[in-house]
N, C-alpha and C positions, 0 to 999 in steps of 0.2 A: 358872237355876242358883241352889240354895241352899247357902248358905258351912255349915262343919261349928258354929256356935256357935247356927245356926238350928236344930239336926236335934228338939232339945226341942219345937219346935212340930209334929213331925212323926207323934209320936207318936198322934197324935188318927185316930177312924177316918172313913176319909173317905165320903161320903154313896155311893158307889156298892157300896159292901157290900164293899169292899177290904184289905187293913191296909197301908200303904205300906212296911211291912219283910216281906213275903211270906216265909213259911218256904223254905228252898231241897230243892226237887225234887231225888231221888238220879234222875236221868232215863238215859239211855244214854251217857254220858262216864264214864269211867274215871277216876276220880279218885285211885285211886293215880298213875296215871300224871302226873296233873295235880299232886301234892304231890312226885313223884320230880323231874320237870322241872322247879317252879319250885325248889324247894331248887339243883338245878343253877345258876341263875344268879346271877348278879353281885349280891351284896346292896347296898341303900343304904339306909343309915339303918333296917336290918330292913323293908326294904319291899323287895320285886321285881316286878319285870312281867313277861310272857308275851304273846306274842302269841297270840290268837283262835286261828288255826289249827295253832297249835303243838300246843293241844291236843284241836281238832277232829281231826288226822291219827291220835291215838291212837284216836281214837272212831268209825273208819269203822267203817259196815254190807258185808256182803257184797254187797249189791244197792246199784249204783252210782247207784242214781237217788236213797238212802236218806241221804247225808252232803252234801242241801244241805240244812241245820240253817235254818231261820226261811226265808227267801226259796226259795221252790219256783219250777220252770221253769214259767213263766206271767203271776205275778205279779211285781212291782215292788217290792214291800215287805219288809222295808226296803229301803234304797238301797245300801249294801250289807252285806254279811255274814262278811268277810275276817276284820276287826275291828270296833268299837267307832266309833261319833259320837255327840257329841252336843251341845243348845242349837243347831240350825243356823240358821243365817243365807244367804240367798240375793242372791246378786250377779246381773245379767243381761247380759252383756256380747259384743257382737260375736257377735249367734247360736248364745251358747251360756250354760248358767248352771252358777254358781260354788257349792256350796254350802260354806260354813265352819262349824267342828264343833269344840268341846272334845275332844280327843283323851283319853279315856277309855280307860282299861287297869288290866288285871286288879292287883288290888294283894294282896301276901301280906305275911299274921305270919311269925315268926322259925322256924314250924316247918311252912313252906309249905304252909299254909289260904286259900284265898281269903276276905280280908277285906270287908267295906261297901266300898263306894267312896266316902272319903272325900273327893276332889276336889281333894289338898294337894298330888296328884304331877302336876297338869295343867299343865305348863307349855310346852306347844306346839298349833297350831291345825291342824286337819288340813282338806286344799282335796280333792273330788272336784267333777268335771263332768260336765258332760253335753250334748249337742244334741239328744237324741230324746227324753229323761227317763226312760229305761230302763239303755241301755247308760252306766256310770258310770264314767270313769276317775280310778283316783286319780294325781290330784297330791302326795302326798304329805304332807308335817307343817314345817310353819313355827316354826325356834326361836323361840321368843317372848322367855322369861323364863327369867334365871338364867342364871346365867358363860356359858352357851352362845348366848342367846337375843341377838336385836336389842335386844330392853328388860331391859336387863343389872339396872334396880334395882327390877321385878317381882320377885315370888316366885311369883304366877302367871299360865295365862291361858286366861280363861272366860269362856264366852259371845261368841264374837267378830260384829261385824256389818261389812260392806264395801261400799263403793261407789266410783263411780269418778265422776271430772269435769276437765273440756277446765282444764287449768293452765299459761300462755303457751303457747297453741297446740299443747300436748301430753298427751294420757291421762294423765292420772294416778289413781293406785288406794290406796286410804286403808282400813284395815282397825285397826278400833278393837276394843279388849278390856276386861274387868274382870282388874284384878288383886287376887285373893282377893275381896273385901267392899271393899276400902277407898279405891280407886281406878280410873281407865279411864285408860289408853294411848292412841297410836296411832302405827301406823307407816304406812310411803308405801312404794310401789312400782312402777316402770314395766309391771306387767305383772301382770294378776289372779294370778300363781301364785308374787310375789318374781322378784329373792332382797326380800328390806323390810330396810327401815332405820329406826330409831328419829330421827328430825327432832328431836324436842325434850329428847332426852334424860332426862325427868324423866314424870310424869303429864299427862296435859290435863286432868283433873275431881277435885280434891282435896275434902274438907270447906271449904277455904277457899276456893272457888271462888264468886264471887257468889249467892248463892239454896240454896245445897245446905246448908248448916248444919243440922243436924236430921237429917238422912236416913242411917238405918241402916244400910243397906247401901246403899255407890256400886258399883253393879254394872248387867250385865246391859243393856249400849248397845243401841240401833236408831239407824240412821242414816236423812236421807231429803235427798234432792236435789232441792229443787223445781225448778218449770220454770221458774225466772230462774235457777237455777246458784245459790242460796243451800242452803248445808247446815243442816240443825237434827240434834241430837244428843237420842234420848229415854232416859231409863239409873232406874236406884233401885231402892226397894223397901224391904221390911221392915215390922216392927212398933213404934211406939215403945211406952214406957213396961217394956222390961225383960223380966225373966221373968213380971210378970204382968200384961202390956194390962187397959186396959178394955174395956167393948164396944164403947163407942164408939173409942176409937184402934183396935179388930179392926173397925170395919165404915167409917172414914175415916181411915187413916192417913196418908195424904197424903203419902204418899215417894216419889213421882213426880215427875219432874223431866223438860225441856225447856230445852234451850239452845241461842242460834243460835249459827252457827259463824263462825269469820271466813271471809275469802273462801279464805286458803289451804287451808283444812281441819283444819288443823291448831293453830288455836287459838280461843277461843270469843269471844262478842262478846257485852256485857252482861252481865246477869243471869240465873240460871235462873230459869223459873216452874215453880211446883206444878201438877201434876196431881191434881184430887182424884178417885182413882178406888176408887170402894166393895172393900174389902175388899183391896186393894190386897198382892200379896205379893209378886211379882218377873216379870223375863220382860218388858221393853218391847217392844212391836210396833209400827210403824209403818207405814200406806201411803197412799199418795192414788189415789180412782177418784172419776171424775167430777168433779174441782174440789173434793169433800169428802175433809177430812181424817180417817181412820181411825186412833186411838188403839188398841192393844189387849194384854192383860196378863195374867198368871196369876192366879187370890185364892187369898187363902191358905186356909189348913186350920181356924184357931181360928174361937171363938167362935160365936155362932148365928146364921146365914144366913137370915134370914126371906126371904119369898116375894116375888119383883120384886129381889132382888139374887143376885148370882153364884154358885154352888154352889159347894163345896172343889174345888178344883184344879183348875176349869175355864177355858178361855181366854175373857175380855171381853171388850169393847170399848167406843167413846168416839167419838164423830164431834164434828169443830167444824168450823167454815170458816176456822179461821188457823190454820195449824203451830204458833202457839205458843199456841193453847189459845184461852180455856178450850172444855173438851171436856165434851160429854153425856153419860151412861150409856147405852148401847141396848138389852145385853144379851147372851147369850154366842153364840159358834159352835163351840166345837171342846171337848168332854169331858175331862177328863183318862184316857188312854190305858186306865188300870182298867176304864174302861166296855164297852170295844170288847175288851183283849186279856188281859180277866183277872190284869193285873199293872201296880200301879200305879205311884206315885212323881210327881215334882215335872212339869212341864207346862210346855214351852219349844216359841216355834213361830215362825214370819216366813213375812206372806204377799208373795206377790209374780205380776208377770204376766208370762208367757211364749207369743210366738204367739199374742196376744189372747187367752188364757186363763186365767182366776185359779188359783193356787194356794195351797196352805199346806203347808209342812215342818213337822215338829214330830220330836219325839223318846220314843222308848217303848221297854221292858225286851221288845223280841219276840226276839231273838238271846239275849240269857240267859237268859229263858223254855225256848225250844228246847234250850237246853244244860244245863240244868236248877240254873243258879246268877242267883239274883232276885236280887243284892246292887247293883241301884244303876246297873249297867253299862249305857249307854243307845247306841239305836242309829236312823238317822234313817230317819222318814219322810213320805208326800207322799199328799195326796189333793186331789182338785180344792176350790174355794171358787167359788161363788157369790153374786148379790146377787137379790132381789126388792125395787124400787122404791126402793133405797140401804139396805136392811136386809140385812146378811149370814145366808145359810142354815146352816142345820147341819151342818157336814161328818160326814159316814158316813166312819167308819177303819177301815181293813178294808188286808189282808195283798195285797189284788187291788194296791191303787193304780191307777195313772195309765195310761193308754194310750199307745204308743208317737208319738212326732208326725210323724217321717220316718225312713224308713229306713236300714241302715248301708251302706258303701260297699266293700267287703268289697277291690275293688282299687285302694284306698288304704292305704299305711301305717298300721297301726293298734296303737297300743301294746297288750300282752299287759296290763297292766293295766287295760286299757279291759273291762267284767265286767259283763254282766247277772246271772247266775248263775254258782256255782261249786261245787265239792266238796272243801275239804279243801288247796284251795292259802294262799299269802298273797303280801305283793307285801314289796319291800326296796329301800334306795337303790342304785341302777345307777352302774357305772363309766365305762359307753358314754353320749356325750352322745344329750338325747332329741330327739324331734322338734319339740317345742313349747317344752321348757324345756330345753334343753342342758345349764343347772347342778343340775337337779333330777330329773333322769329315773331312773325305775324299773323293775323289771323284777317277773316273777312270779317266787316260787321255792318253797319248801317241797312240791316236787313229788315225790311218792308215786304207786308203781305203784294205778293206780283211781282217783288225782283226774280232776279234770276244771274245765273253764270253760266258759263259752258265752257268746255274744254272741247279744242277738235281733236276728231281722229283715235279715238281707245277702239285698241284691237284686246276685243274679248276673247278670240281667238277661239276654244271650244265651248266656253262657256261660260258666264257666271252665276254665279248660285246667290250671294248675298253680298252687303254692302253696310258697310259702318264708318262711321264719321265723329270725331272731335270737338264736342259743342258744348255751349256755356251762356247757360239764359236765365232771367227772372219772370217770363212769361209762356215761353214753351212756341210750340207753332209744327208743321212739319218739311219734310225736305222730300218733294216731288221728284223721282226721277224719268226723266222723258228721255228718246231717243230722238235725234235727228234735229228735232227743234223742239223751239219749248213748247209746243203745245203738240208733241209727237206723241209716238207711242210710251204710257205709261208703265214702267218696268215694277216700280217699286214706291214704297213710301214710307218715309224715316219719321216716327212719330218721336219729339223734341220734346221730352217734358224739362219741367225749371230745375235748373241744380243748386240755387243757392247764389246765382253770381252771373256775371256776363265777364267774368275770369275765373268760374271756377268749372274746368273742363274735365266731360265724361265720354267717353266712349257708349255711341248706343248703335243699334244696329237692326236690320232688316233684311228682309229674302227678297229677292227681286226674281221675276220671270226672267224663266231661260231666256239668256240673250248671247250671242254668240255675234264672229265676224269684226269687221271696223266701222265704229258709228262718232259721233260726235252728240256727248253727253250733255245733256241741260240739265241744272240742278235748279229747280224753280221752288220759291219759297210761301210757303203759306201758310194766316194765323189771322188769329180776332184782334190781335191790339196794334193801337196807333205807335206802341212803342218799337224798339228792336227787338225783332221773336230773338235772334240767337247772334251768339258768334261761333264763327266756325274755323278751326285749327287746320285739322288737315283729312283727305279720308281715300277709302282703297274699298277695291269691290274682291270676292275670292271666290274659289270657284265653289265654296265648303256652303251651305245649304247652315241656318242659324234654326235653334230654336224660340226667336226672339218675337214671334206673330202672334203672342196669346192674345182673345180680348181682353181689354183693359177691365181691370174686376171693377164691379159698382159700389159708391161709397156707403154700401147699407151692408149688412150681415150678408156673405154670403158662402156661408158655410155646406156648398152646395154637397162637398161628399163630405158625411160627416167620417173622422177617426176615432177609433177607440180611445177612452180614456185608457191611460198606461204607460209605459216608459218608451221614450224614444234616444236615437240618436238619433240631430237632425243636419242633415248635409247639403251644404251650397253647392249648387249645379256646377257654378262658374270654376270655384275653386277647388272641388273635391276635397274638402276638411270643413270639420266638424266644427259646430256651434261651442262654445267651452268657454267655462267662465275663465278670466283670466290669472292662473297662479293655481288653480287648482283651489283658489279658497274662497269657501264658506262667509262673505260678510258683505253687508249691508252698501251696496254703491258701488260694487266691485264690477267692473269691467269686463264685457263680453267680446270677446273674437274669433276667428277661425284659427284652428289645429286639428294638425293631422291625426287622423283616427285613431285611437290608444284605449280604447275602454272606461277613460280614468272618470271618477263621478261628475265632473264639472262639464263632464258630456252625455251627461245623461239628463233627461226631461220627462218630468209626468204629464202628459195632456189631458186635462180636466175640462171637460163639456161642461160651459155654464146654464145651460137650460135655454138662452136667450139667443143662438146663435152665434156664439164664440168661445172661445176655450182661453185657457189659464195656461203656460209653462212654468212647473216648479220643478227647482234645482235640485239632484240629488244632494246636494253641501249644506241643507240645509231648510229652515221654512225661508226660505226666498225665492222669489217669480221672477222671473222676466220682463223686463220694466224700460220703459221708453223713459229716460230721464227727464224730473219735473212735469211729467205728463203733455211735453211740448211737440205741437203740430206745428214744426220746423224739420225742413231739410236738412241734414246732419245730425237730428240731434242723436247723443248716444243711445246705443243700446246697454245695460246693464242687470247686474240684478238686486234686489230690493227688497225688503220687509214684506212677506204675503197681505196683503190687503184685497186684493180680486177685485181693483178698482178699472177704472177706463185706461190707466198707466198701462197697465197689466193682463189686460185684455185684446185679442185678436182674432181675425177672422179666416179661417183656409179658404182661398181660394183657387179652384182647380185652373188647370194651364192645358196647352194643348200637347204639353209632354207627358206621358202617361207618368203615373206616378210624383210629378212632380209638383211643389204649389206655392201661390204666394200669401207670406204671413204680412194679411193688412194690420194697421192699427187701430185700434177704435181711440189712442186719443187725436188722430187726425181726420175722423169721422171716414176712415179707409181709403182716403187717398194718397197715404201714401205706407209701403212697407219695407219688411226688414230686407237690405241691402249690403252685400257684399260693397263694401267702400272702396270706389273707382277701379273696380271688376279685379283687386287685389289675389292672390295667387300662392302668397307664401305664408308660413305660419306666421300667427299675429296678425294678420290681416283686422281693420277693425270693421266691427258690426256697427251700422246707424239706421236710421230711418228714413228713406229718400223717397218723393213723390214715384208713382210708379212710370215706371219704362219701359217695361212690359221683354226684360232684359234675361240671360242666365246668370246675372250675379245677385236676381233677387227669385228666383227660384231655389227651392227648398225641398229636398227629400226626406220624409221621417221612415225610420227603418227603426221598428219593434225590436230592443233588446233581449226579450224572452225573459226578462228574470227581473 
């Protein structure tokens, strides 16, 4: 990360034939579109944001394979492609890794232009994971800094590095930042993903901190845990002597810095030492293999790089045998990003090992390449790292990345934001707690008829039978599922009716053709309105075969098998308990729900054939019906019951399902499209009765069983 007071040094051309301010490509984005919608938003301080696919959705291709912009189905690279990371830092934790990222977003002038990315609006850290290193779910953005943030007296926060360590017998997760140039933070958290809290309330590495006087920028932390549980903190950078170095301060500037940590983590112990690492410009890395200690750094841009020191903007490194130095020059491993993807800029990376396998994350302009705006916008990615005889190889950067390490589990729970690839969606903070993070869970939404997502690699292993999903919409749409790609074999299809909300989430579900084996899932979206068909929580396939494929009954009488009029008890599929008024009593507005079968009157029902193609339920407790309250053609409205009138309140229609015996009670006051529903496929007694558009689900299927008496 370099601060905006550095950008004069940036102006220099860097040795791979690049200019680091790339002219911006008019590429296939809309860019009207792009100045009408950000002018739409919220201005602060004449700055706005937009999010990635806000303005990817203006920019779909006809050919749905055509709007995964940078990461094509295949490769890994970037990690992801929604939005924006960058600077990432890699955590490893419990079988799965953490990467943390500058949250990077589109910034606009006052007459909605996409500006430079200045780097002055970053004040939150954004967390994605992984267990395979392909399929990446994001966790979301961490306030950091600023009246919202955990480090209320930041103004920003860049570059974050994390790790974690046993503190009185319990995990704890420590994730340190640069704020702006001038400072590093750090906050603590019971859990790699927050919520964090600021412990010290103030900075941990000021200029007045032991050792650091002189150094230009306090920025740009690595942290590392050795194997005694001692933390050392590696952070700096810059150039001294002003706007105009010597060569000598461009080719030893010496603003590397090393400090061990106290035992808490959270404050330092002694002195810093210098690092003098050649050419020295920002970017700390840190790792240990094999008992030696690996140093390693971005150089900078100025001055003349003779032969046997770093080239401009490439990543170093440094080995010693003590965390706190002094450390060797070796040589470099990783190009600055120009070399490989034609588009260059500043050079931030952390290696790290997973599954006994080395890596390196770094970050590179290949998403605003694609989108045809080079201003700065960085986005992460991953190639493997090797050693020969403790010398690091050169890592090859390429758009392929990393191989998959284990497959996905496709009937597990799997949040919608979990994304190898995508088309045109984005993800938002969710209202429904998550599976992992309860206070932080998200969902997908910006869903448009022809996006898509996919996840690689679900081993369905003998089979799956059906597939249900977490969704929340005011216009409905459905969820395509294809094999292999998105326009593969079609398994299944999730019809998405409205629930009332684009946060008010239902479980619905669907049978998919046998599919067995390891395939890589497309979930492709489609729906009549220009709006958002749905959001989507999270979903899992089983191998249990649903009875959720009836056709959708037609909103006209369709009382195709007729019942006898007579007493019933009548039973929800979903939940096996009876319809029952609630309290067992007799009066006018009293509330309907499910209870477990008990004979008592308030589950008992006359079915009364009105002549016209619907029937009447009336309550044993009384002359009272079965009543959609206020006679409203709304989603939730109650169910109850009410003063006999045999009005349209009060009126419904059976309609048969492809469960024998089973059926659904439309309404006539919604003209039958929508009926009685088991409220959020509920289970226990109490559950409540309402009226929800149909979903053709078993928590709106109904069984009537003749009482005899």
């Amino acid at each position: 990360m370099f601060k905006k007071s550095s950008l004069f040094l940036l102006m220099f051309t860097v040795s791979a034939g690049f200019a680091l301010r790339a002219s911006v490509v008019k590429a296939n984005i809309n860019t009207t579109f792009i100045k009408q919608a950000s002018i739409s938003q919220a201005q602060n301080g004449g700055l706005l944001k937009l999010n990635v696919n806000n303005i990817l959705s203006s920019a779909k291709a006809s050919s749905s394979t055509t709007n995964a912009l940078a990461k094509v189905p295949g490769n890994s690279n970037p990690l992801i492609t929604h939005k924006f990371g960058a600077d990432p830092f890699a955590m490893v934790y419990n079988g799965r890794v953490y990467v943390y990222l500058s949250s990077d977003a589109f910034e606009y002038d006052n007459r909605g232009n996409i500006k430079d990315n200045d780097y002055n609006n970053i004040k939150t850290i954004s967390v994605i994971s992984s267990n395979d290193m392909v399929n990446w779910t994001d966790n979301g953005e961490i306030p950091v800094a600023g009246p919202s943030g955990a480090a209320k007296w930041a103004s920003n926060s860049w570059a974050p590095a994390a790790t974690h360590k046993v503190i009185n017998g319990k995990d704890k997760f420590f994730l340190y930042f640069a704020n702006n140039g001038g400072g590093i933070g750090v906050l603590t958290s019971d859990s790699p993903v927050g919520p964090w809290t600021d412990p010290i309330r103030k900075p941990l590495i000021t200029g007045s901190t032991p050792g650091v006087n002189g150094v230009p920028w306090i920025f740009d932390p690595a942290v590392l845990v050795d194997d005694d549980g001692t933390g050392y903190l590696y952070f700096g950078g810059g150039i001294p002597g002003g706007n105009n170095p010597s060569q000598s301060q461009i080719a030893n500037p010496k603003s590397a810095r090393v400090i061990k940590l106290a035992s808490d983590m959270i404050h330092t112990s002694g002195s810093a030492a210098a690092i003098d690492s050649p050419f020295m410009f920002e970017d700390s890395g840190i790792h240990k293999c094999n008992g030696k200690y690996y140093y390693s750094y971005c150089s900078n841009f100025s001055g003349t790089h003779s032969y046997g020191t770093p080239p401009q903007g490439d990543i170093a490194y440094m080995t010693s045998s003590n965390p706190m130095g002094p450390f060797t020059y070796q040589g470099t491993f990783l190009k600055n990003p120009g070399t490989y993807f034609g588009v260059g800029g500043n050079n931030h990376h952390a290696v790290f090992q997973f599954n006994n396998q080395w890596y390196v994350v770094y970050h590179a302009q290949t998403l605003g390449k694609a989108m045809g705006i080079t201003k700065g916008y960085r986005s992460p990615m991953i190639n493997k790292l090797s050693y020969s005889n403790g010398a690091i190889n050169n890592v090859v950067e390429d758009m392929q990345g990393v191989p998959q390490v284990s497959n996905l589990n496709p009937y597990e729970r799997t949040e919608a934001e979990t994304i190898a690839w995508n088309g045109g969606i984005s993800t938002e903070k969710c209202s429904a707690p998550g599976n992992n993070a309860p206070f932080n869970n998200l969902d997908v939404t910006s869903v448009n008829n022809g996006d898509w997502l996919a996840v690689s690699k679900a081993d369905f292993k003998n089979g799956a039978a059906s597939f249900k999903a977490s969704v929340a919409s005011t216009v409905g749409g459905q969820i395509e599922i294809h094999l292999d790609s998105v326009d593969g074999a079609l398994i299944g299809t999730l019809n998405v009716s409205p629930t009332g909300g684009e946060q008010n989430f239902k479980e619905m579900q669907c049978n998919v053709k046998s599919v067995s084996g390891v395939h890589n899932v497309f979930f492709k979206f489609v729906g009549n309105s220009n709006k958002n068909l749905f959001n989507i929580d999270y979903w899992q396939f089983s191998t249990n075969s649903t009875n959720d494929n009836p056709p959708t009954p037609t909103p006209t009488p369709a009382n195709n098998t007729t019942l006898s009029n007579g007493w019933y008890y009548i039973k929800n599929v979903n939940a096996q308990k009876y319809l029952e008024v609630a309290g067992n009593t007799g009066k006018a507005g009293q509330n309907v729900d499910l209870r477990t079968g008990s004979g008592a009157l308030g589950q008992k029902w006359y079915l009364t054939n009105t002549g016209d193609g619907y029937v009447t339920l009336t309550s044993a407790l009384g002359n009272f019906m079965l009543d959609i309250a206020n006679g409203a053609n709304t989603d939730g409205a109650n169910v109850q019951i009410y003063n006999a009138y045999s009005n349209n309140a009060q009126k419904y229609s059976i309609n048969p399902s492809s469960t024998n015996g089973a059926y659904y009670i439309g309404t006539v006051s919604s003209n039958g499209t929508k009926v009685l529903d088991d409220y959020n496929f509920g289970t226990s007694d109490g559950t409540n009765v309402c009226q929800w558009t149909y979903g053709g689900h078993t928590n709106q299927l109904w069984i009537f069983e003749p009482t005899n008496n």
